[in-house]
BAVO-12660 format. One record per residue (C-alpha): x, y, z; residue in three letters. Coordinates in pm, whole numbers, padded with zeros to 5 digits, always signed. Layout:
residues N
XYZAla;...
END
This chain:
residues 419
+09002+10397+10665Unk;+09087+10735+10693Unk;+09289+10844+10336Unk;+09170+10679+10065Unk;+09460+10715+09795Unk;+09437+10643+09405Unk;+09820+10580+09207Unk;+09859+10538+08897Unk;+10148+10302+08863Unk;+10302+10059+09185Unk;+10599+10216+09206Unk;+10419+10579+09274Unk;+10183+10402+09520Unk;+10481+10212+09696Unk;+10638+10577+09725Unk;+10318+10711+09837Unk;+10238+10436+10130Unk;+10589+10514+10259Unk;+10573+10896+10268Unk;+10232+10790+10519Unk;+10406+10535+10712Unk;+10671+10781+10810Unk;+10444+10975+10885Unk;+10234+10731+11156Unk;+09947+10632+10918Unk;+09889+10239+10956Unk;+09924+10192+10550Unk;+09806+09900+10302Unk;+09892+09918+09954Unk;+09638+09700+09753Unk;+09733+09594+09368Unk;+09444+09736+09225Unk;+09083+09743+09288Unk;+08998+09500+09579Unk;+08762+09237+09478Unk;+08642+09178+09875Unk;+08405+09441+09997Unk;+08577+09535+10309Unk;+08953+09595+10301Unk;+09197+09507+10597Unk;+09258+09708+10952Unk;+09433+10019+10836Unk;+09473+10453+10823Unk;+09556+10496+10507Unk;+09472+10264+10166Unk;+09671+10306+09846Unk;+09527+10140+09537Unk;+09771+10047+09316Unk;+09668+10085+08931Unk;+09859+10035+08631Unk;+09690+10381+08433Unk;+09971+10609+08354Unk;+10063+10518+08020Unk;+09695+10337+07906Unk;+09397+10528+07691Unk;+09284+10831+07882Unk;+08905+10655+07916Unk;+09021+10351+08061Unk;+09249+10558+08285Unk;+08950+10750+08457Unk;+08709+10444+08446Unk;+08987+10254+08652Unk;+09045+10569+08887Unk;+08646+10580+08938Unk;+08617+10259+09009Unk;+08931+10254+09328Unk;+08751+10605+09449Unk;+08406+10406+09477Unk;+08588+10137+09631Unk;+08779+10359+09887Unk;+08464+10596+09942Unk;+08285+10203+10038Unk;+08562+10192+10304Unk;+08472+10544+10454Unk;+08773+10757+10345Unk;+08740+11144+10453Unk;+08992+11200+10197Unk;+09112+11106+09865Unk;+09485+11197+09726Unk;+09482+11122+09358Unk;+09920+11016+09320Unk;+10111+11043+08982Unk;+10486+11070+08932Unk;+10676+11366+09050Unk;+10827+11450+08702Unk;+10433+11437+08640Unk;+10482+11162+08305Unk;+10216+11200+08101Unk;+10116+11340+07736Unk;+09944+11611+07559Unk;+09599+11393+07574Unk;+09723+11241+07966Unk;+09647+11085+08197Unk;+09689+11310+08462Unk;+09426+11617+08357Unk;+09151+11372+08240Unk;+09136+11110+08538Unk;+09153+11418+08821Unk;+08874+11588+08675Unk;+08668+11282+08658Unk;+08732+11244+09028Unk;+08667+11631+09123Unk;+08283+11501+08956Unk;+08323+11172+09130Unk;+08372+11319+09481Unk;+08207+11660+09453Unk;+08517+11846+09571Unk;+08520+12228+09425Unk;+08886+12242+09337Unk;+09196+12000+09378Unk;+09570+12102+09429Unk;+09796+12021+09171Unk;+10172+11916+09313Unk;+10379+11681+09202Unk;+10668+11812+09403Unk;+10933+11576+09613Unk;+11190+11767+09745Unk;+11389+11441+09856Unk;+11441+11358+09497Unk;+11505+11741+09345Unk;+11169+11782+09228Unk;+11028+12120+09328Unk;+10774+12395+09166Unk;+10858+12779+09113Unk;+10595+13009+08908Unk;+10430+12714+08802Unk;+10746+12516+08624Unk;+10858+12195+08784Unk;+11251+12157+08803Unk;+11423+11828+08865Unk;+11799+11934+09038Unk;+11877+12277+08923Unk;+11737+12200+08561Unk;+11363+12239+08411Unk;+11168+11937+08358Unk;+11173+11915+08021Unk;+11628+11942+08034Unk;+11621+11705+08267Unk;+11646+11399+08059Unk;+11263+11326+08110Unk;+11229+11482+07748Unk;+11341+11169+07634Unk;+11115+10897+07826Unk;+11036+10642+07618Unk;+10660+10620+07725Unk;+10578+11029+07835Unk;+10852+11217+07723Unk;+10825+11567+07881Unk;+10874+11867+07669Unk;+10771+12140+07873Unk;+10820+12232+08241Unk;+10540+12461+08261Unk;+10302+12246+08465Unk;+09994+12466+08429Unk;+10035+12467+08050Unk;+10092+12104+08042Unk;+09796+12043+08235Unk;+09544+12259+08056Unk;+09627+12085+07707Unk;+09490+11742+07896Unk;+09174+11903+08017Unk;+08904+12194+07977Unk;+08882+12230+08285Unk;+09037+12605+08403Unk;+09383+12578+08564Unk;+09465+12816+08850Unk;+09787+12908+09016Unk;+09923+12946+09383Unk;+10261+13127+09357Unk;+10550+13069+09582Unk;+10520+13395+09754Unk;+10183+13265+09899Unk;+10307+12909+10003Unk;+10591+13106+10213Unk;+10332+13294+10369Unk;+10209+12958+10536Unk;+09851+12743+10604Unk;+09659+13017+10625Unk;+09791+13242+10325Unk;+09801+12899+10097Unk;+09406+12838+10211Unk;+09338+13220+10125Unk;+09506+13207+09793Unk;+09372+12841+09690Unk;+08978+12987+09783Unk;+09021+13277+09592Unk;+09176+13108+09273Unk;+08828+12850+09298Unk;+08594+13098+09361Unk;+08711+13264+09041Unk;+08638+12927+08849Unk;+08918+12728+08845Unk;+08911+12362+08936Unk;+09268+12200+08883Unk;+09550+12441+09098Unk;+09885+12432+09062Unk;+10061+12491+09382Unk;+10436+12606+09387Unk;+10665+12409+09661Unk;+11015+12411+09727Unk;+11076+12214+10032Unk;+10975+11978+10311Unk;+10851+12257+10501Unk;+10652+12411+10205Unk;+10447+12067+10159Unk;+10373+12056+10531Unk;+10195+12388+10528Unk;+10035+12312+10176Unk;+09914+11942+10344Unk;+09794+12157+10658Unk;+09573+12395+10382Unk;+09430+12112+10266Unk;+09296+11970+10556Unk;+08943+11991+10496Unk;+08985+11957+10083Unk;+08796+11617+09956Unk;+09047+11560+09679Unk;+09394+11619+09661Unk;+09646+11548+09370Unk;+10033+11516+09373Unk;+10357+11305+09395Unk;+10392+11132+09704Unk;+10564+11530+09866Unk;+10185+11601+09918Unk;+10114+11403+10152Unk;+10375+11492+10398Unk;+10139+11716+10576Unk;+09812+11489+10578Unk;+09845+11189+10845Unk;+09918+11574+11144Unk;+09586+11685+11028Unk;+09417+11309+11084Unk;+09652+11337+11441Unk;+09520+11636+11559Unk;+09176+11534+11530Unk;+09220+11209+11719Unk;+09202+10994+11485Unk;+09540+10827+11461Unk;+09640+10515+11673Unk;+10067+10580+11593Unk;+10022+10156+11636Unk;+10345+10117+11313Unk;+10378+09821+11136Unk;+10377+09446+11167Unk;+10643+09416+10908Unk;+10956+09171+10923Unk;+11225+09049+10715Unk;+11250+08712+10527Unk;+11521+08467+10470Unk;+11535+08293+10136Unk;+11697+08350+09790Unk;+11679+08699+09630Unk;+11738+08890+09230Unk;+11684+09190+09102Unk;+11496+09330+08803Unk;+11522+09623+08605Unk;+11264+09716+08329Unk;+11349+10115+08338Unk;+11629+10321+08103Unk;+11651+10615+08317Unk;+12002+10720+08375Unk;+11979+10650+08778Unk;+11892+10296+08672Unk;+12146+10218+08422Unk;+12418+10346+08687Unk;+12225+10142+08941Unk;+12272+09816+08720Unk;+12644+09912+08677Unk;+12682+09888+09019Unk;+12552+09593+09095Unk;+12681+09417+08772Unk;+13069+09499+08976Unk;+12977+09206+09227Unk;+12645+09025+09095Unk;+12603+08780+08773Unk;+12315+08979+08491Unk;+12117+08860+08264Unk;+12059+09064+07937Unk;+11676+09101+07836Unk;+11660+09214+07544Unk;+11386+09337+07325Unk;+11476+09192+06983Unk;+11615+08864+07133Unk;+11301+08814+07311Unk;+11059+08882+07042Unk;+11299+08661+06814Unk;+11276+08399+07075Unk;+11636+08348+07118Unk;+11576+08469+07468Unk;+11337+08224+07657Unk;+11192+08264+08013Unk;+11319+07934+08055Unk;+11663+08029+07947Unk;+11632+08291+08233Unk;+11513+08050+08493Unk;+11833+07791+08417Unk;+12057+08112+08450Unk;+11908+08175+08828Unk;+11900+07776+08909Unk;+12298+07835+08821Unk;+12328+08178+08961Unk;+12108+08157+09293Unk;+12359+08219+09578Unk;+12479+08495+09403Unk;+12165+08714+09400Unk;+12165+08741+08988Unk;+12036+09039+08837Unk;+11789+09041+08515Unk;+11799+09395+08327Unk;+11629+09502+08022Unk;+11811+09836+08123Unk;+11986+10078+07790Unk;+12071+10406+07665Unk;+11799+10609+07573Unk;+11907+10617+07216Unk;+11910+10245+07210Unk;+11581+10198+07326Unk;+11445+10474+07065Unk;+11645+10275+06774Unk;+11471+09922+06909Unk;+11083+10121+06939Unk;+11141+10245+06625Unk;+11214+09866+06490Unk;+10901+09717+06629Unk;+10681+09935+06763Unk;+10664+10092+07152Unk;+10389+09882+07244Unk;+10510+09583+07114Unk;+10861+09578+07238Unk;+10695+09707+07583Unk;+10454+09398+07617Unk;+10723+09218+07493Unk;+10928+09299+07811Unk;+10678+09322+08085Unk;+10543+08947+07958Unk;+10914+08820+07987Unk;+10981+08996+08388Unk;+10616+08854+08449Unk;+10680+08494+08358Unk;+11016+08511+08474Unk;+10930+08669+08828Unk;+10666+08371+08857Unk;+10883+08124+08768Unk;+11144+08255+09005Unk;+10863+08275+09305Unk;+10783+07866+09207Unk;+11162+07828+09240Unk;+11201+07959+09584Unk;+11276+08337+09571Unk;+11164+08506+09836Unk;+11306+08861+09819Unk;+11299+09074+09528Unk;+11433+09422+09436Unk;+11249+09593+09140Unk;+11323+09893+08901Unk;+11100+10067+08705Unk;+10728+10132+08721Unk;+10600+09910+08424Unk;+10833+09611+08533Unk;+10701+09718+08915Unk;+10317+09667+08741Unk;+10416+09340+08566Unk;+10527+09195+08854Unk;+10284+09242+09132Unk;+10022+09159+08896Unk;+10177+08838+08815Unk;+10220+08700+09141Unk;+09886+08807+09256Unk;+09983+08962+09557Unk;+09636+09153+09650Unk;+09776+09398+09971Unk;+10132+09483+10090Unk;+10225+09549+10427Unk;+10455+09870+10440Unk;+10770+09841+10585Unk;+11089+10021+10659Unk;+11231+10272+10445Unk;+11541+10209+10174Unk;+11570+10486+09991Unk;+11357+10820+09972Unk;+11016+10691+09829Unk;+11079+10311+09843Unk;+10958+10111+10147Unk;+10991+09718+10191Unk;+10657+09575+10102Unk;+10565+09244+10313Unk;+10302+08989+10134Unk;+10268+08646+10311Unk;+10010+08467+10102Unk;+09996+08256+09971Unk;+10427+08240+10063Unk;+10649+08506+10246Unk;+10786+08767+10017Unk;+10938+09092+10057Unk;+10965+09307+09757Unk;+11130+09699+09680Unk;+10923+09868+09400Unk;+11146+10156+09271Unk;+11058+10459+09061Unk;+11319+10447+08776Unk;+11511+10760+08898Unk;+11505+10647+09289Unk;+11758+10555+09482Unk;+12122+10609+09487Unk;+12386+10354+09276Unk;+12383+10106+09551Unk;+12037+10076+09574Unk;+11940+09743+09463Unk;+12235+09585+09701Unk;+12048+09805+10005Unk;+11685+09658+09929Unk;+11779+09336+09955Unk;+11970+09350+10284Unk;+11684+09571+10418Unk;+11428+09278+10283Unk;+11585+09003+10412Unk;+11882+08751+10438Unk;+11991+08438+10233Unk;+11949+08218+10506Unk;
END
């Protein structure tokens, strides 16, 4: 292993192993820590972790433990990957885990870039814009989990962690490699560890990736590592061999867990010419909705590619939190796509197409699928994922605000056939 990479959620690692594919790197995306010593033939590893939204301590001890892992496997490098509307809170996660890891790995500094300009998330004088409007007008103010309230990224950032902040302005990152290396030396050598790095487009992230060629740790959404498989290349180390992954034929759904407003549009749209199934918070903590009520629905529903969606307006999902608590409604739902996603596995699905990064978590973990093979493309920052033990599935892990309104009919064509 070359890139040893660290995400903290599976749809963020999922984007992250496809930016490398794309890019050449032979990439396996494990579902957290590996328990085996040695990890399959492969470039680039992603560890999967479910630490976005958990206690800031059990965040870094879980990042610690996939950077001792990956460092096992011989990784030059380590890319630390969190969301590109950077989701996290006052206290974190994203400040306290990559400090932990600048200790861990003894790097001096780490860039600081959440930017993906496929998606209309870019970085100017340190404030991170999603479209043409600041983060925190962008809707993400109201996330139900990490609602983001300002768009300053460096400010953000230094209320999760002592450690000194820095800055590389856009006028640098024009200048290229060698005026991004200058700038990013200079801020470190004047003390500060965690560097915010403006970045505007594709071409931006390339020269950033190229400056960081010889950095031990680097941090961003999956934009960063545009310019990191060229530096492995030019040194030889890259076979270019792709990927071993192929489609499957069986029965497909689709989940939704997320309430951003690309998902609920996405459900809309397949709702025109697919059967849904409501999951809703109080009817399943009242118990009027049953896994098994779920299951009969797909048993009548199979050809048809059904749809189960926990998806709502934002103010809905406040009024429901507010009812019985975030974390309870929020176990609430993962435990029901978990159950349901098993029982629908045991019933013969064999291609599924999931949104949102909990619901991602919830299922992966449940069906104990241990490495993914990336695949093809579907949408910017969601590859088909290829798992054939213990039987053949192909699965689509999206970010809530990926794809475009047709997405969950693309993933399964791109995953598969019915028979």
């Amino acid at each position: 292993m070359l890139l040893g990479c660290i995400a903290d959620d599976f749809t963020g690692a999922s984007d992250l192993a496809n930016t490398l594919a794309k890019g050449g790197m032979r990439t396996v995306q494990f579902s957290g820590v590996p328990e085996s010593g040695e990890g399959p033939d492969c470039e680039a590893a992603v560890v999967a972790l479910k630490t976005r939204s958990i206690a800031a301590d059990e965040a870094v001890a879980a990042s610690l433990a996939a950077a001792d892992w990956l460092a096992g496997q011989g990784c030059r490098q380590f890319l630390f990957k969190y969301c590109s509307t950077f989701d996290s809170t006052p206290k974190g996660n994203i400040g306290p885990v990559a400090a932990a890891l600048i200790d861990r790995l003894g790097a001096d500094a780490a860039i600081v870039c959440p930017v993906f300009p496929a998606t209309g998330r870019t970085l100017y004088m340190g404030h991170l814009f999603v479209g043409d409007r600041l983060l925190s007008e962008s809707g993400m103010e109201h996330h139900p989990l990490n609602p983001m309230t300002d768009a300053d990224i460096r400010r953000w950032l230094q209320r999760q962690t002592p450690l000194p902040v820095g800055h590389v302005g856009y006028g640098a990152v024009r200048g290229g490699a060698g005026e991004i290396a200058a700038r990013f030396r200079a801020e470190a050598e004047a003390g500060k560890r965690l560097i915010v790095v403006d970045a505007v487009t594709d071409a931006d992230l390339l020269a950033i990736g190229e400056a960081a060629a010889d950095h031990r740790l680097v941090t961003g959404g999956s934009g960063i590592a545009l310019g990191l498989p060229e530096n492995f290349r030019r040194r030889g180390l890259l076979r270019d061999a792709g990927s071993d992954y192929t489609p499957v034929k069986g029965p497909a759904i689709a989940l939704c867990g997320s309430c951003s407003r690309a998902s609920n549009e996405q459900v809309a749209a397949y709702l025109k010419s697919h059967p849904g199934f409501v999951v809703s918070a109080e009817a399943v903590l009242s118990g009027e909705t049953t896994v098994r009520s779920a299951l009969d629905f797909l048993g009548a529903h199979a050809e048809a590619e059904p749809i189960f969606y926990s998806t709502a307006e934002p103010a809905a999902v406040k009024a429901v939190q507010e009812r019985f608590g975030r974390e309870r409604v929020a176990s609430a739902i993962e435990g029901f796509f978990s159950e349901l996603c098993a029982g629908a596995v045991a019933a013969g699905v064999r291609r599924i197409a999931v949104g949102g990064g909990e619901t991602s978590g919830a299922v992966v973990t449940a069906l104990k699928l241990a490495a993914l093979q990336v695949g093809p493309e579907i949408a910017p920052g969601v590859p088909a994922l290829a798992a054939d033990d213990p039987v053949p599935l192909r699965l689509a892990l999206k970010s809530g605000n990926f794809g475009d309104a047709q997405f969950f009919e693309k993933a399964l064509a791109v995953l598969g056939a019915a028979r």
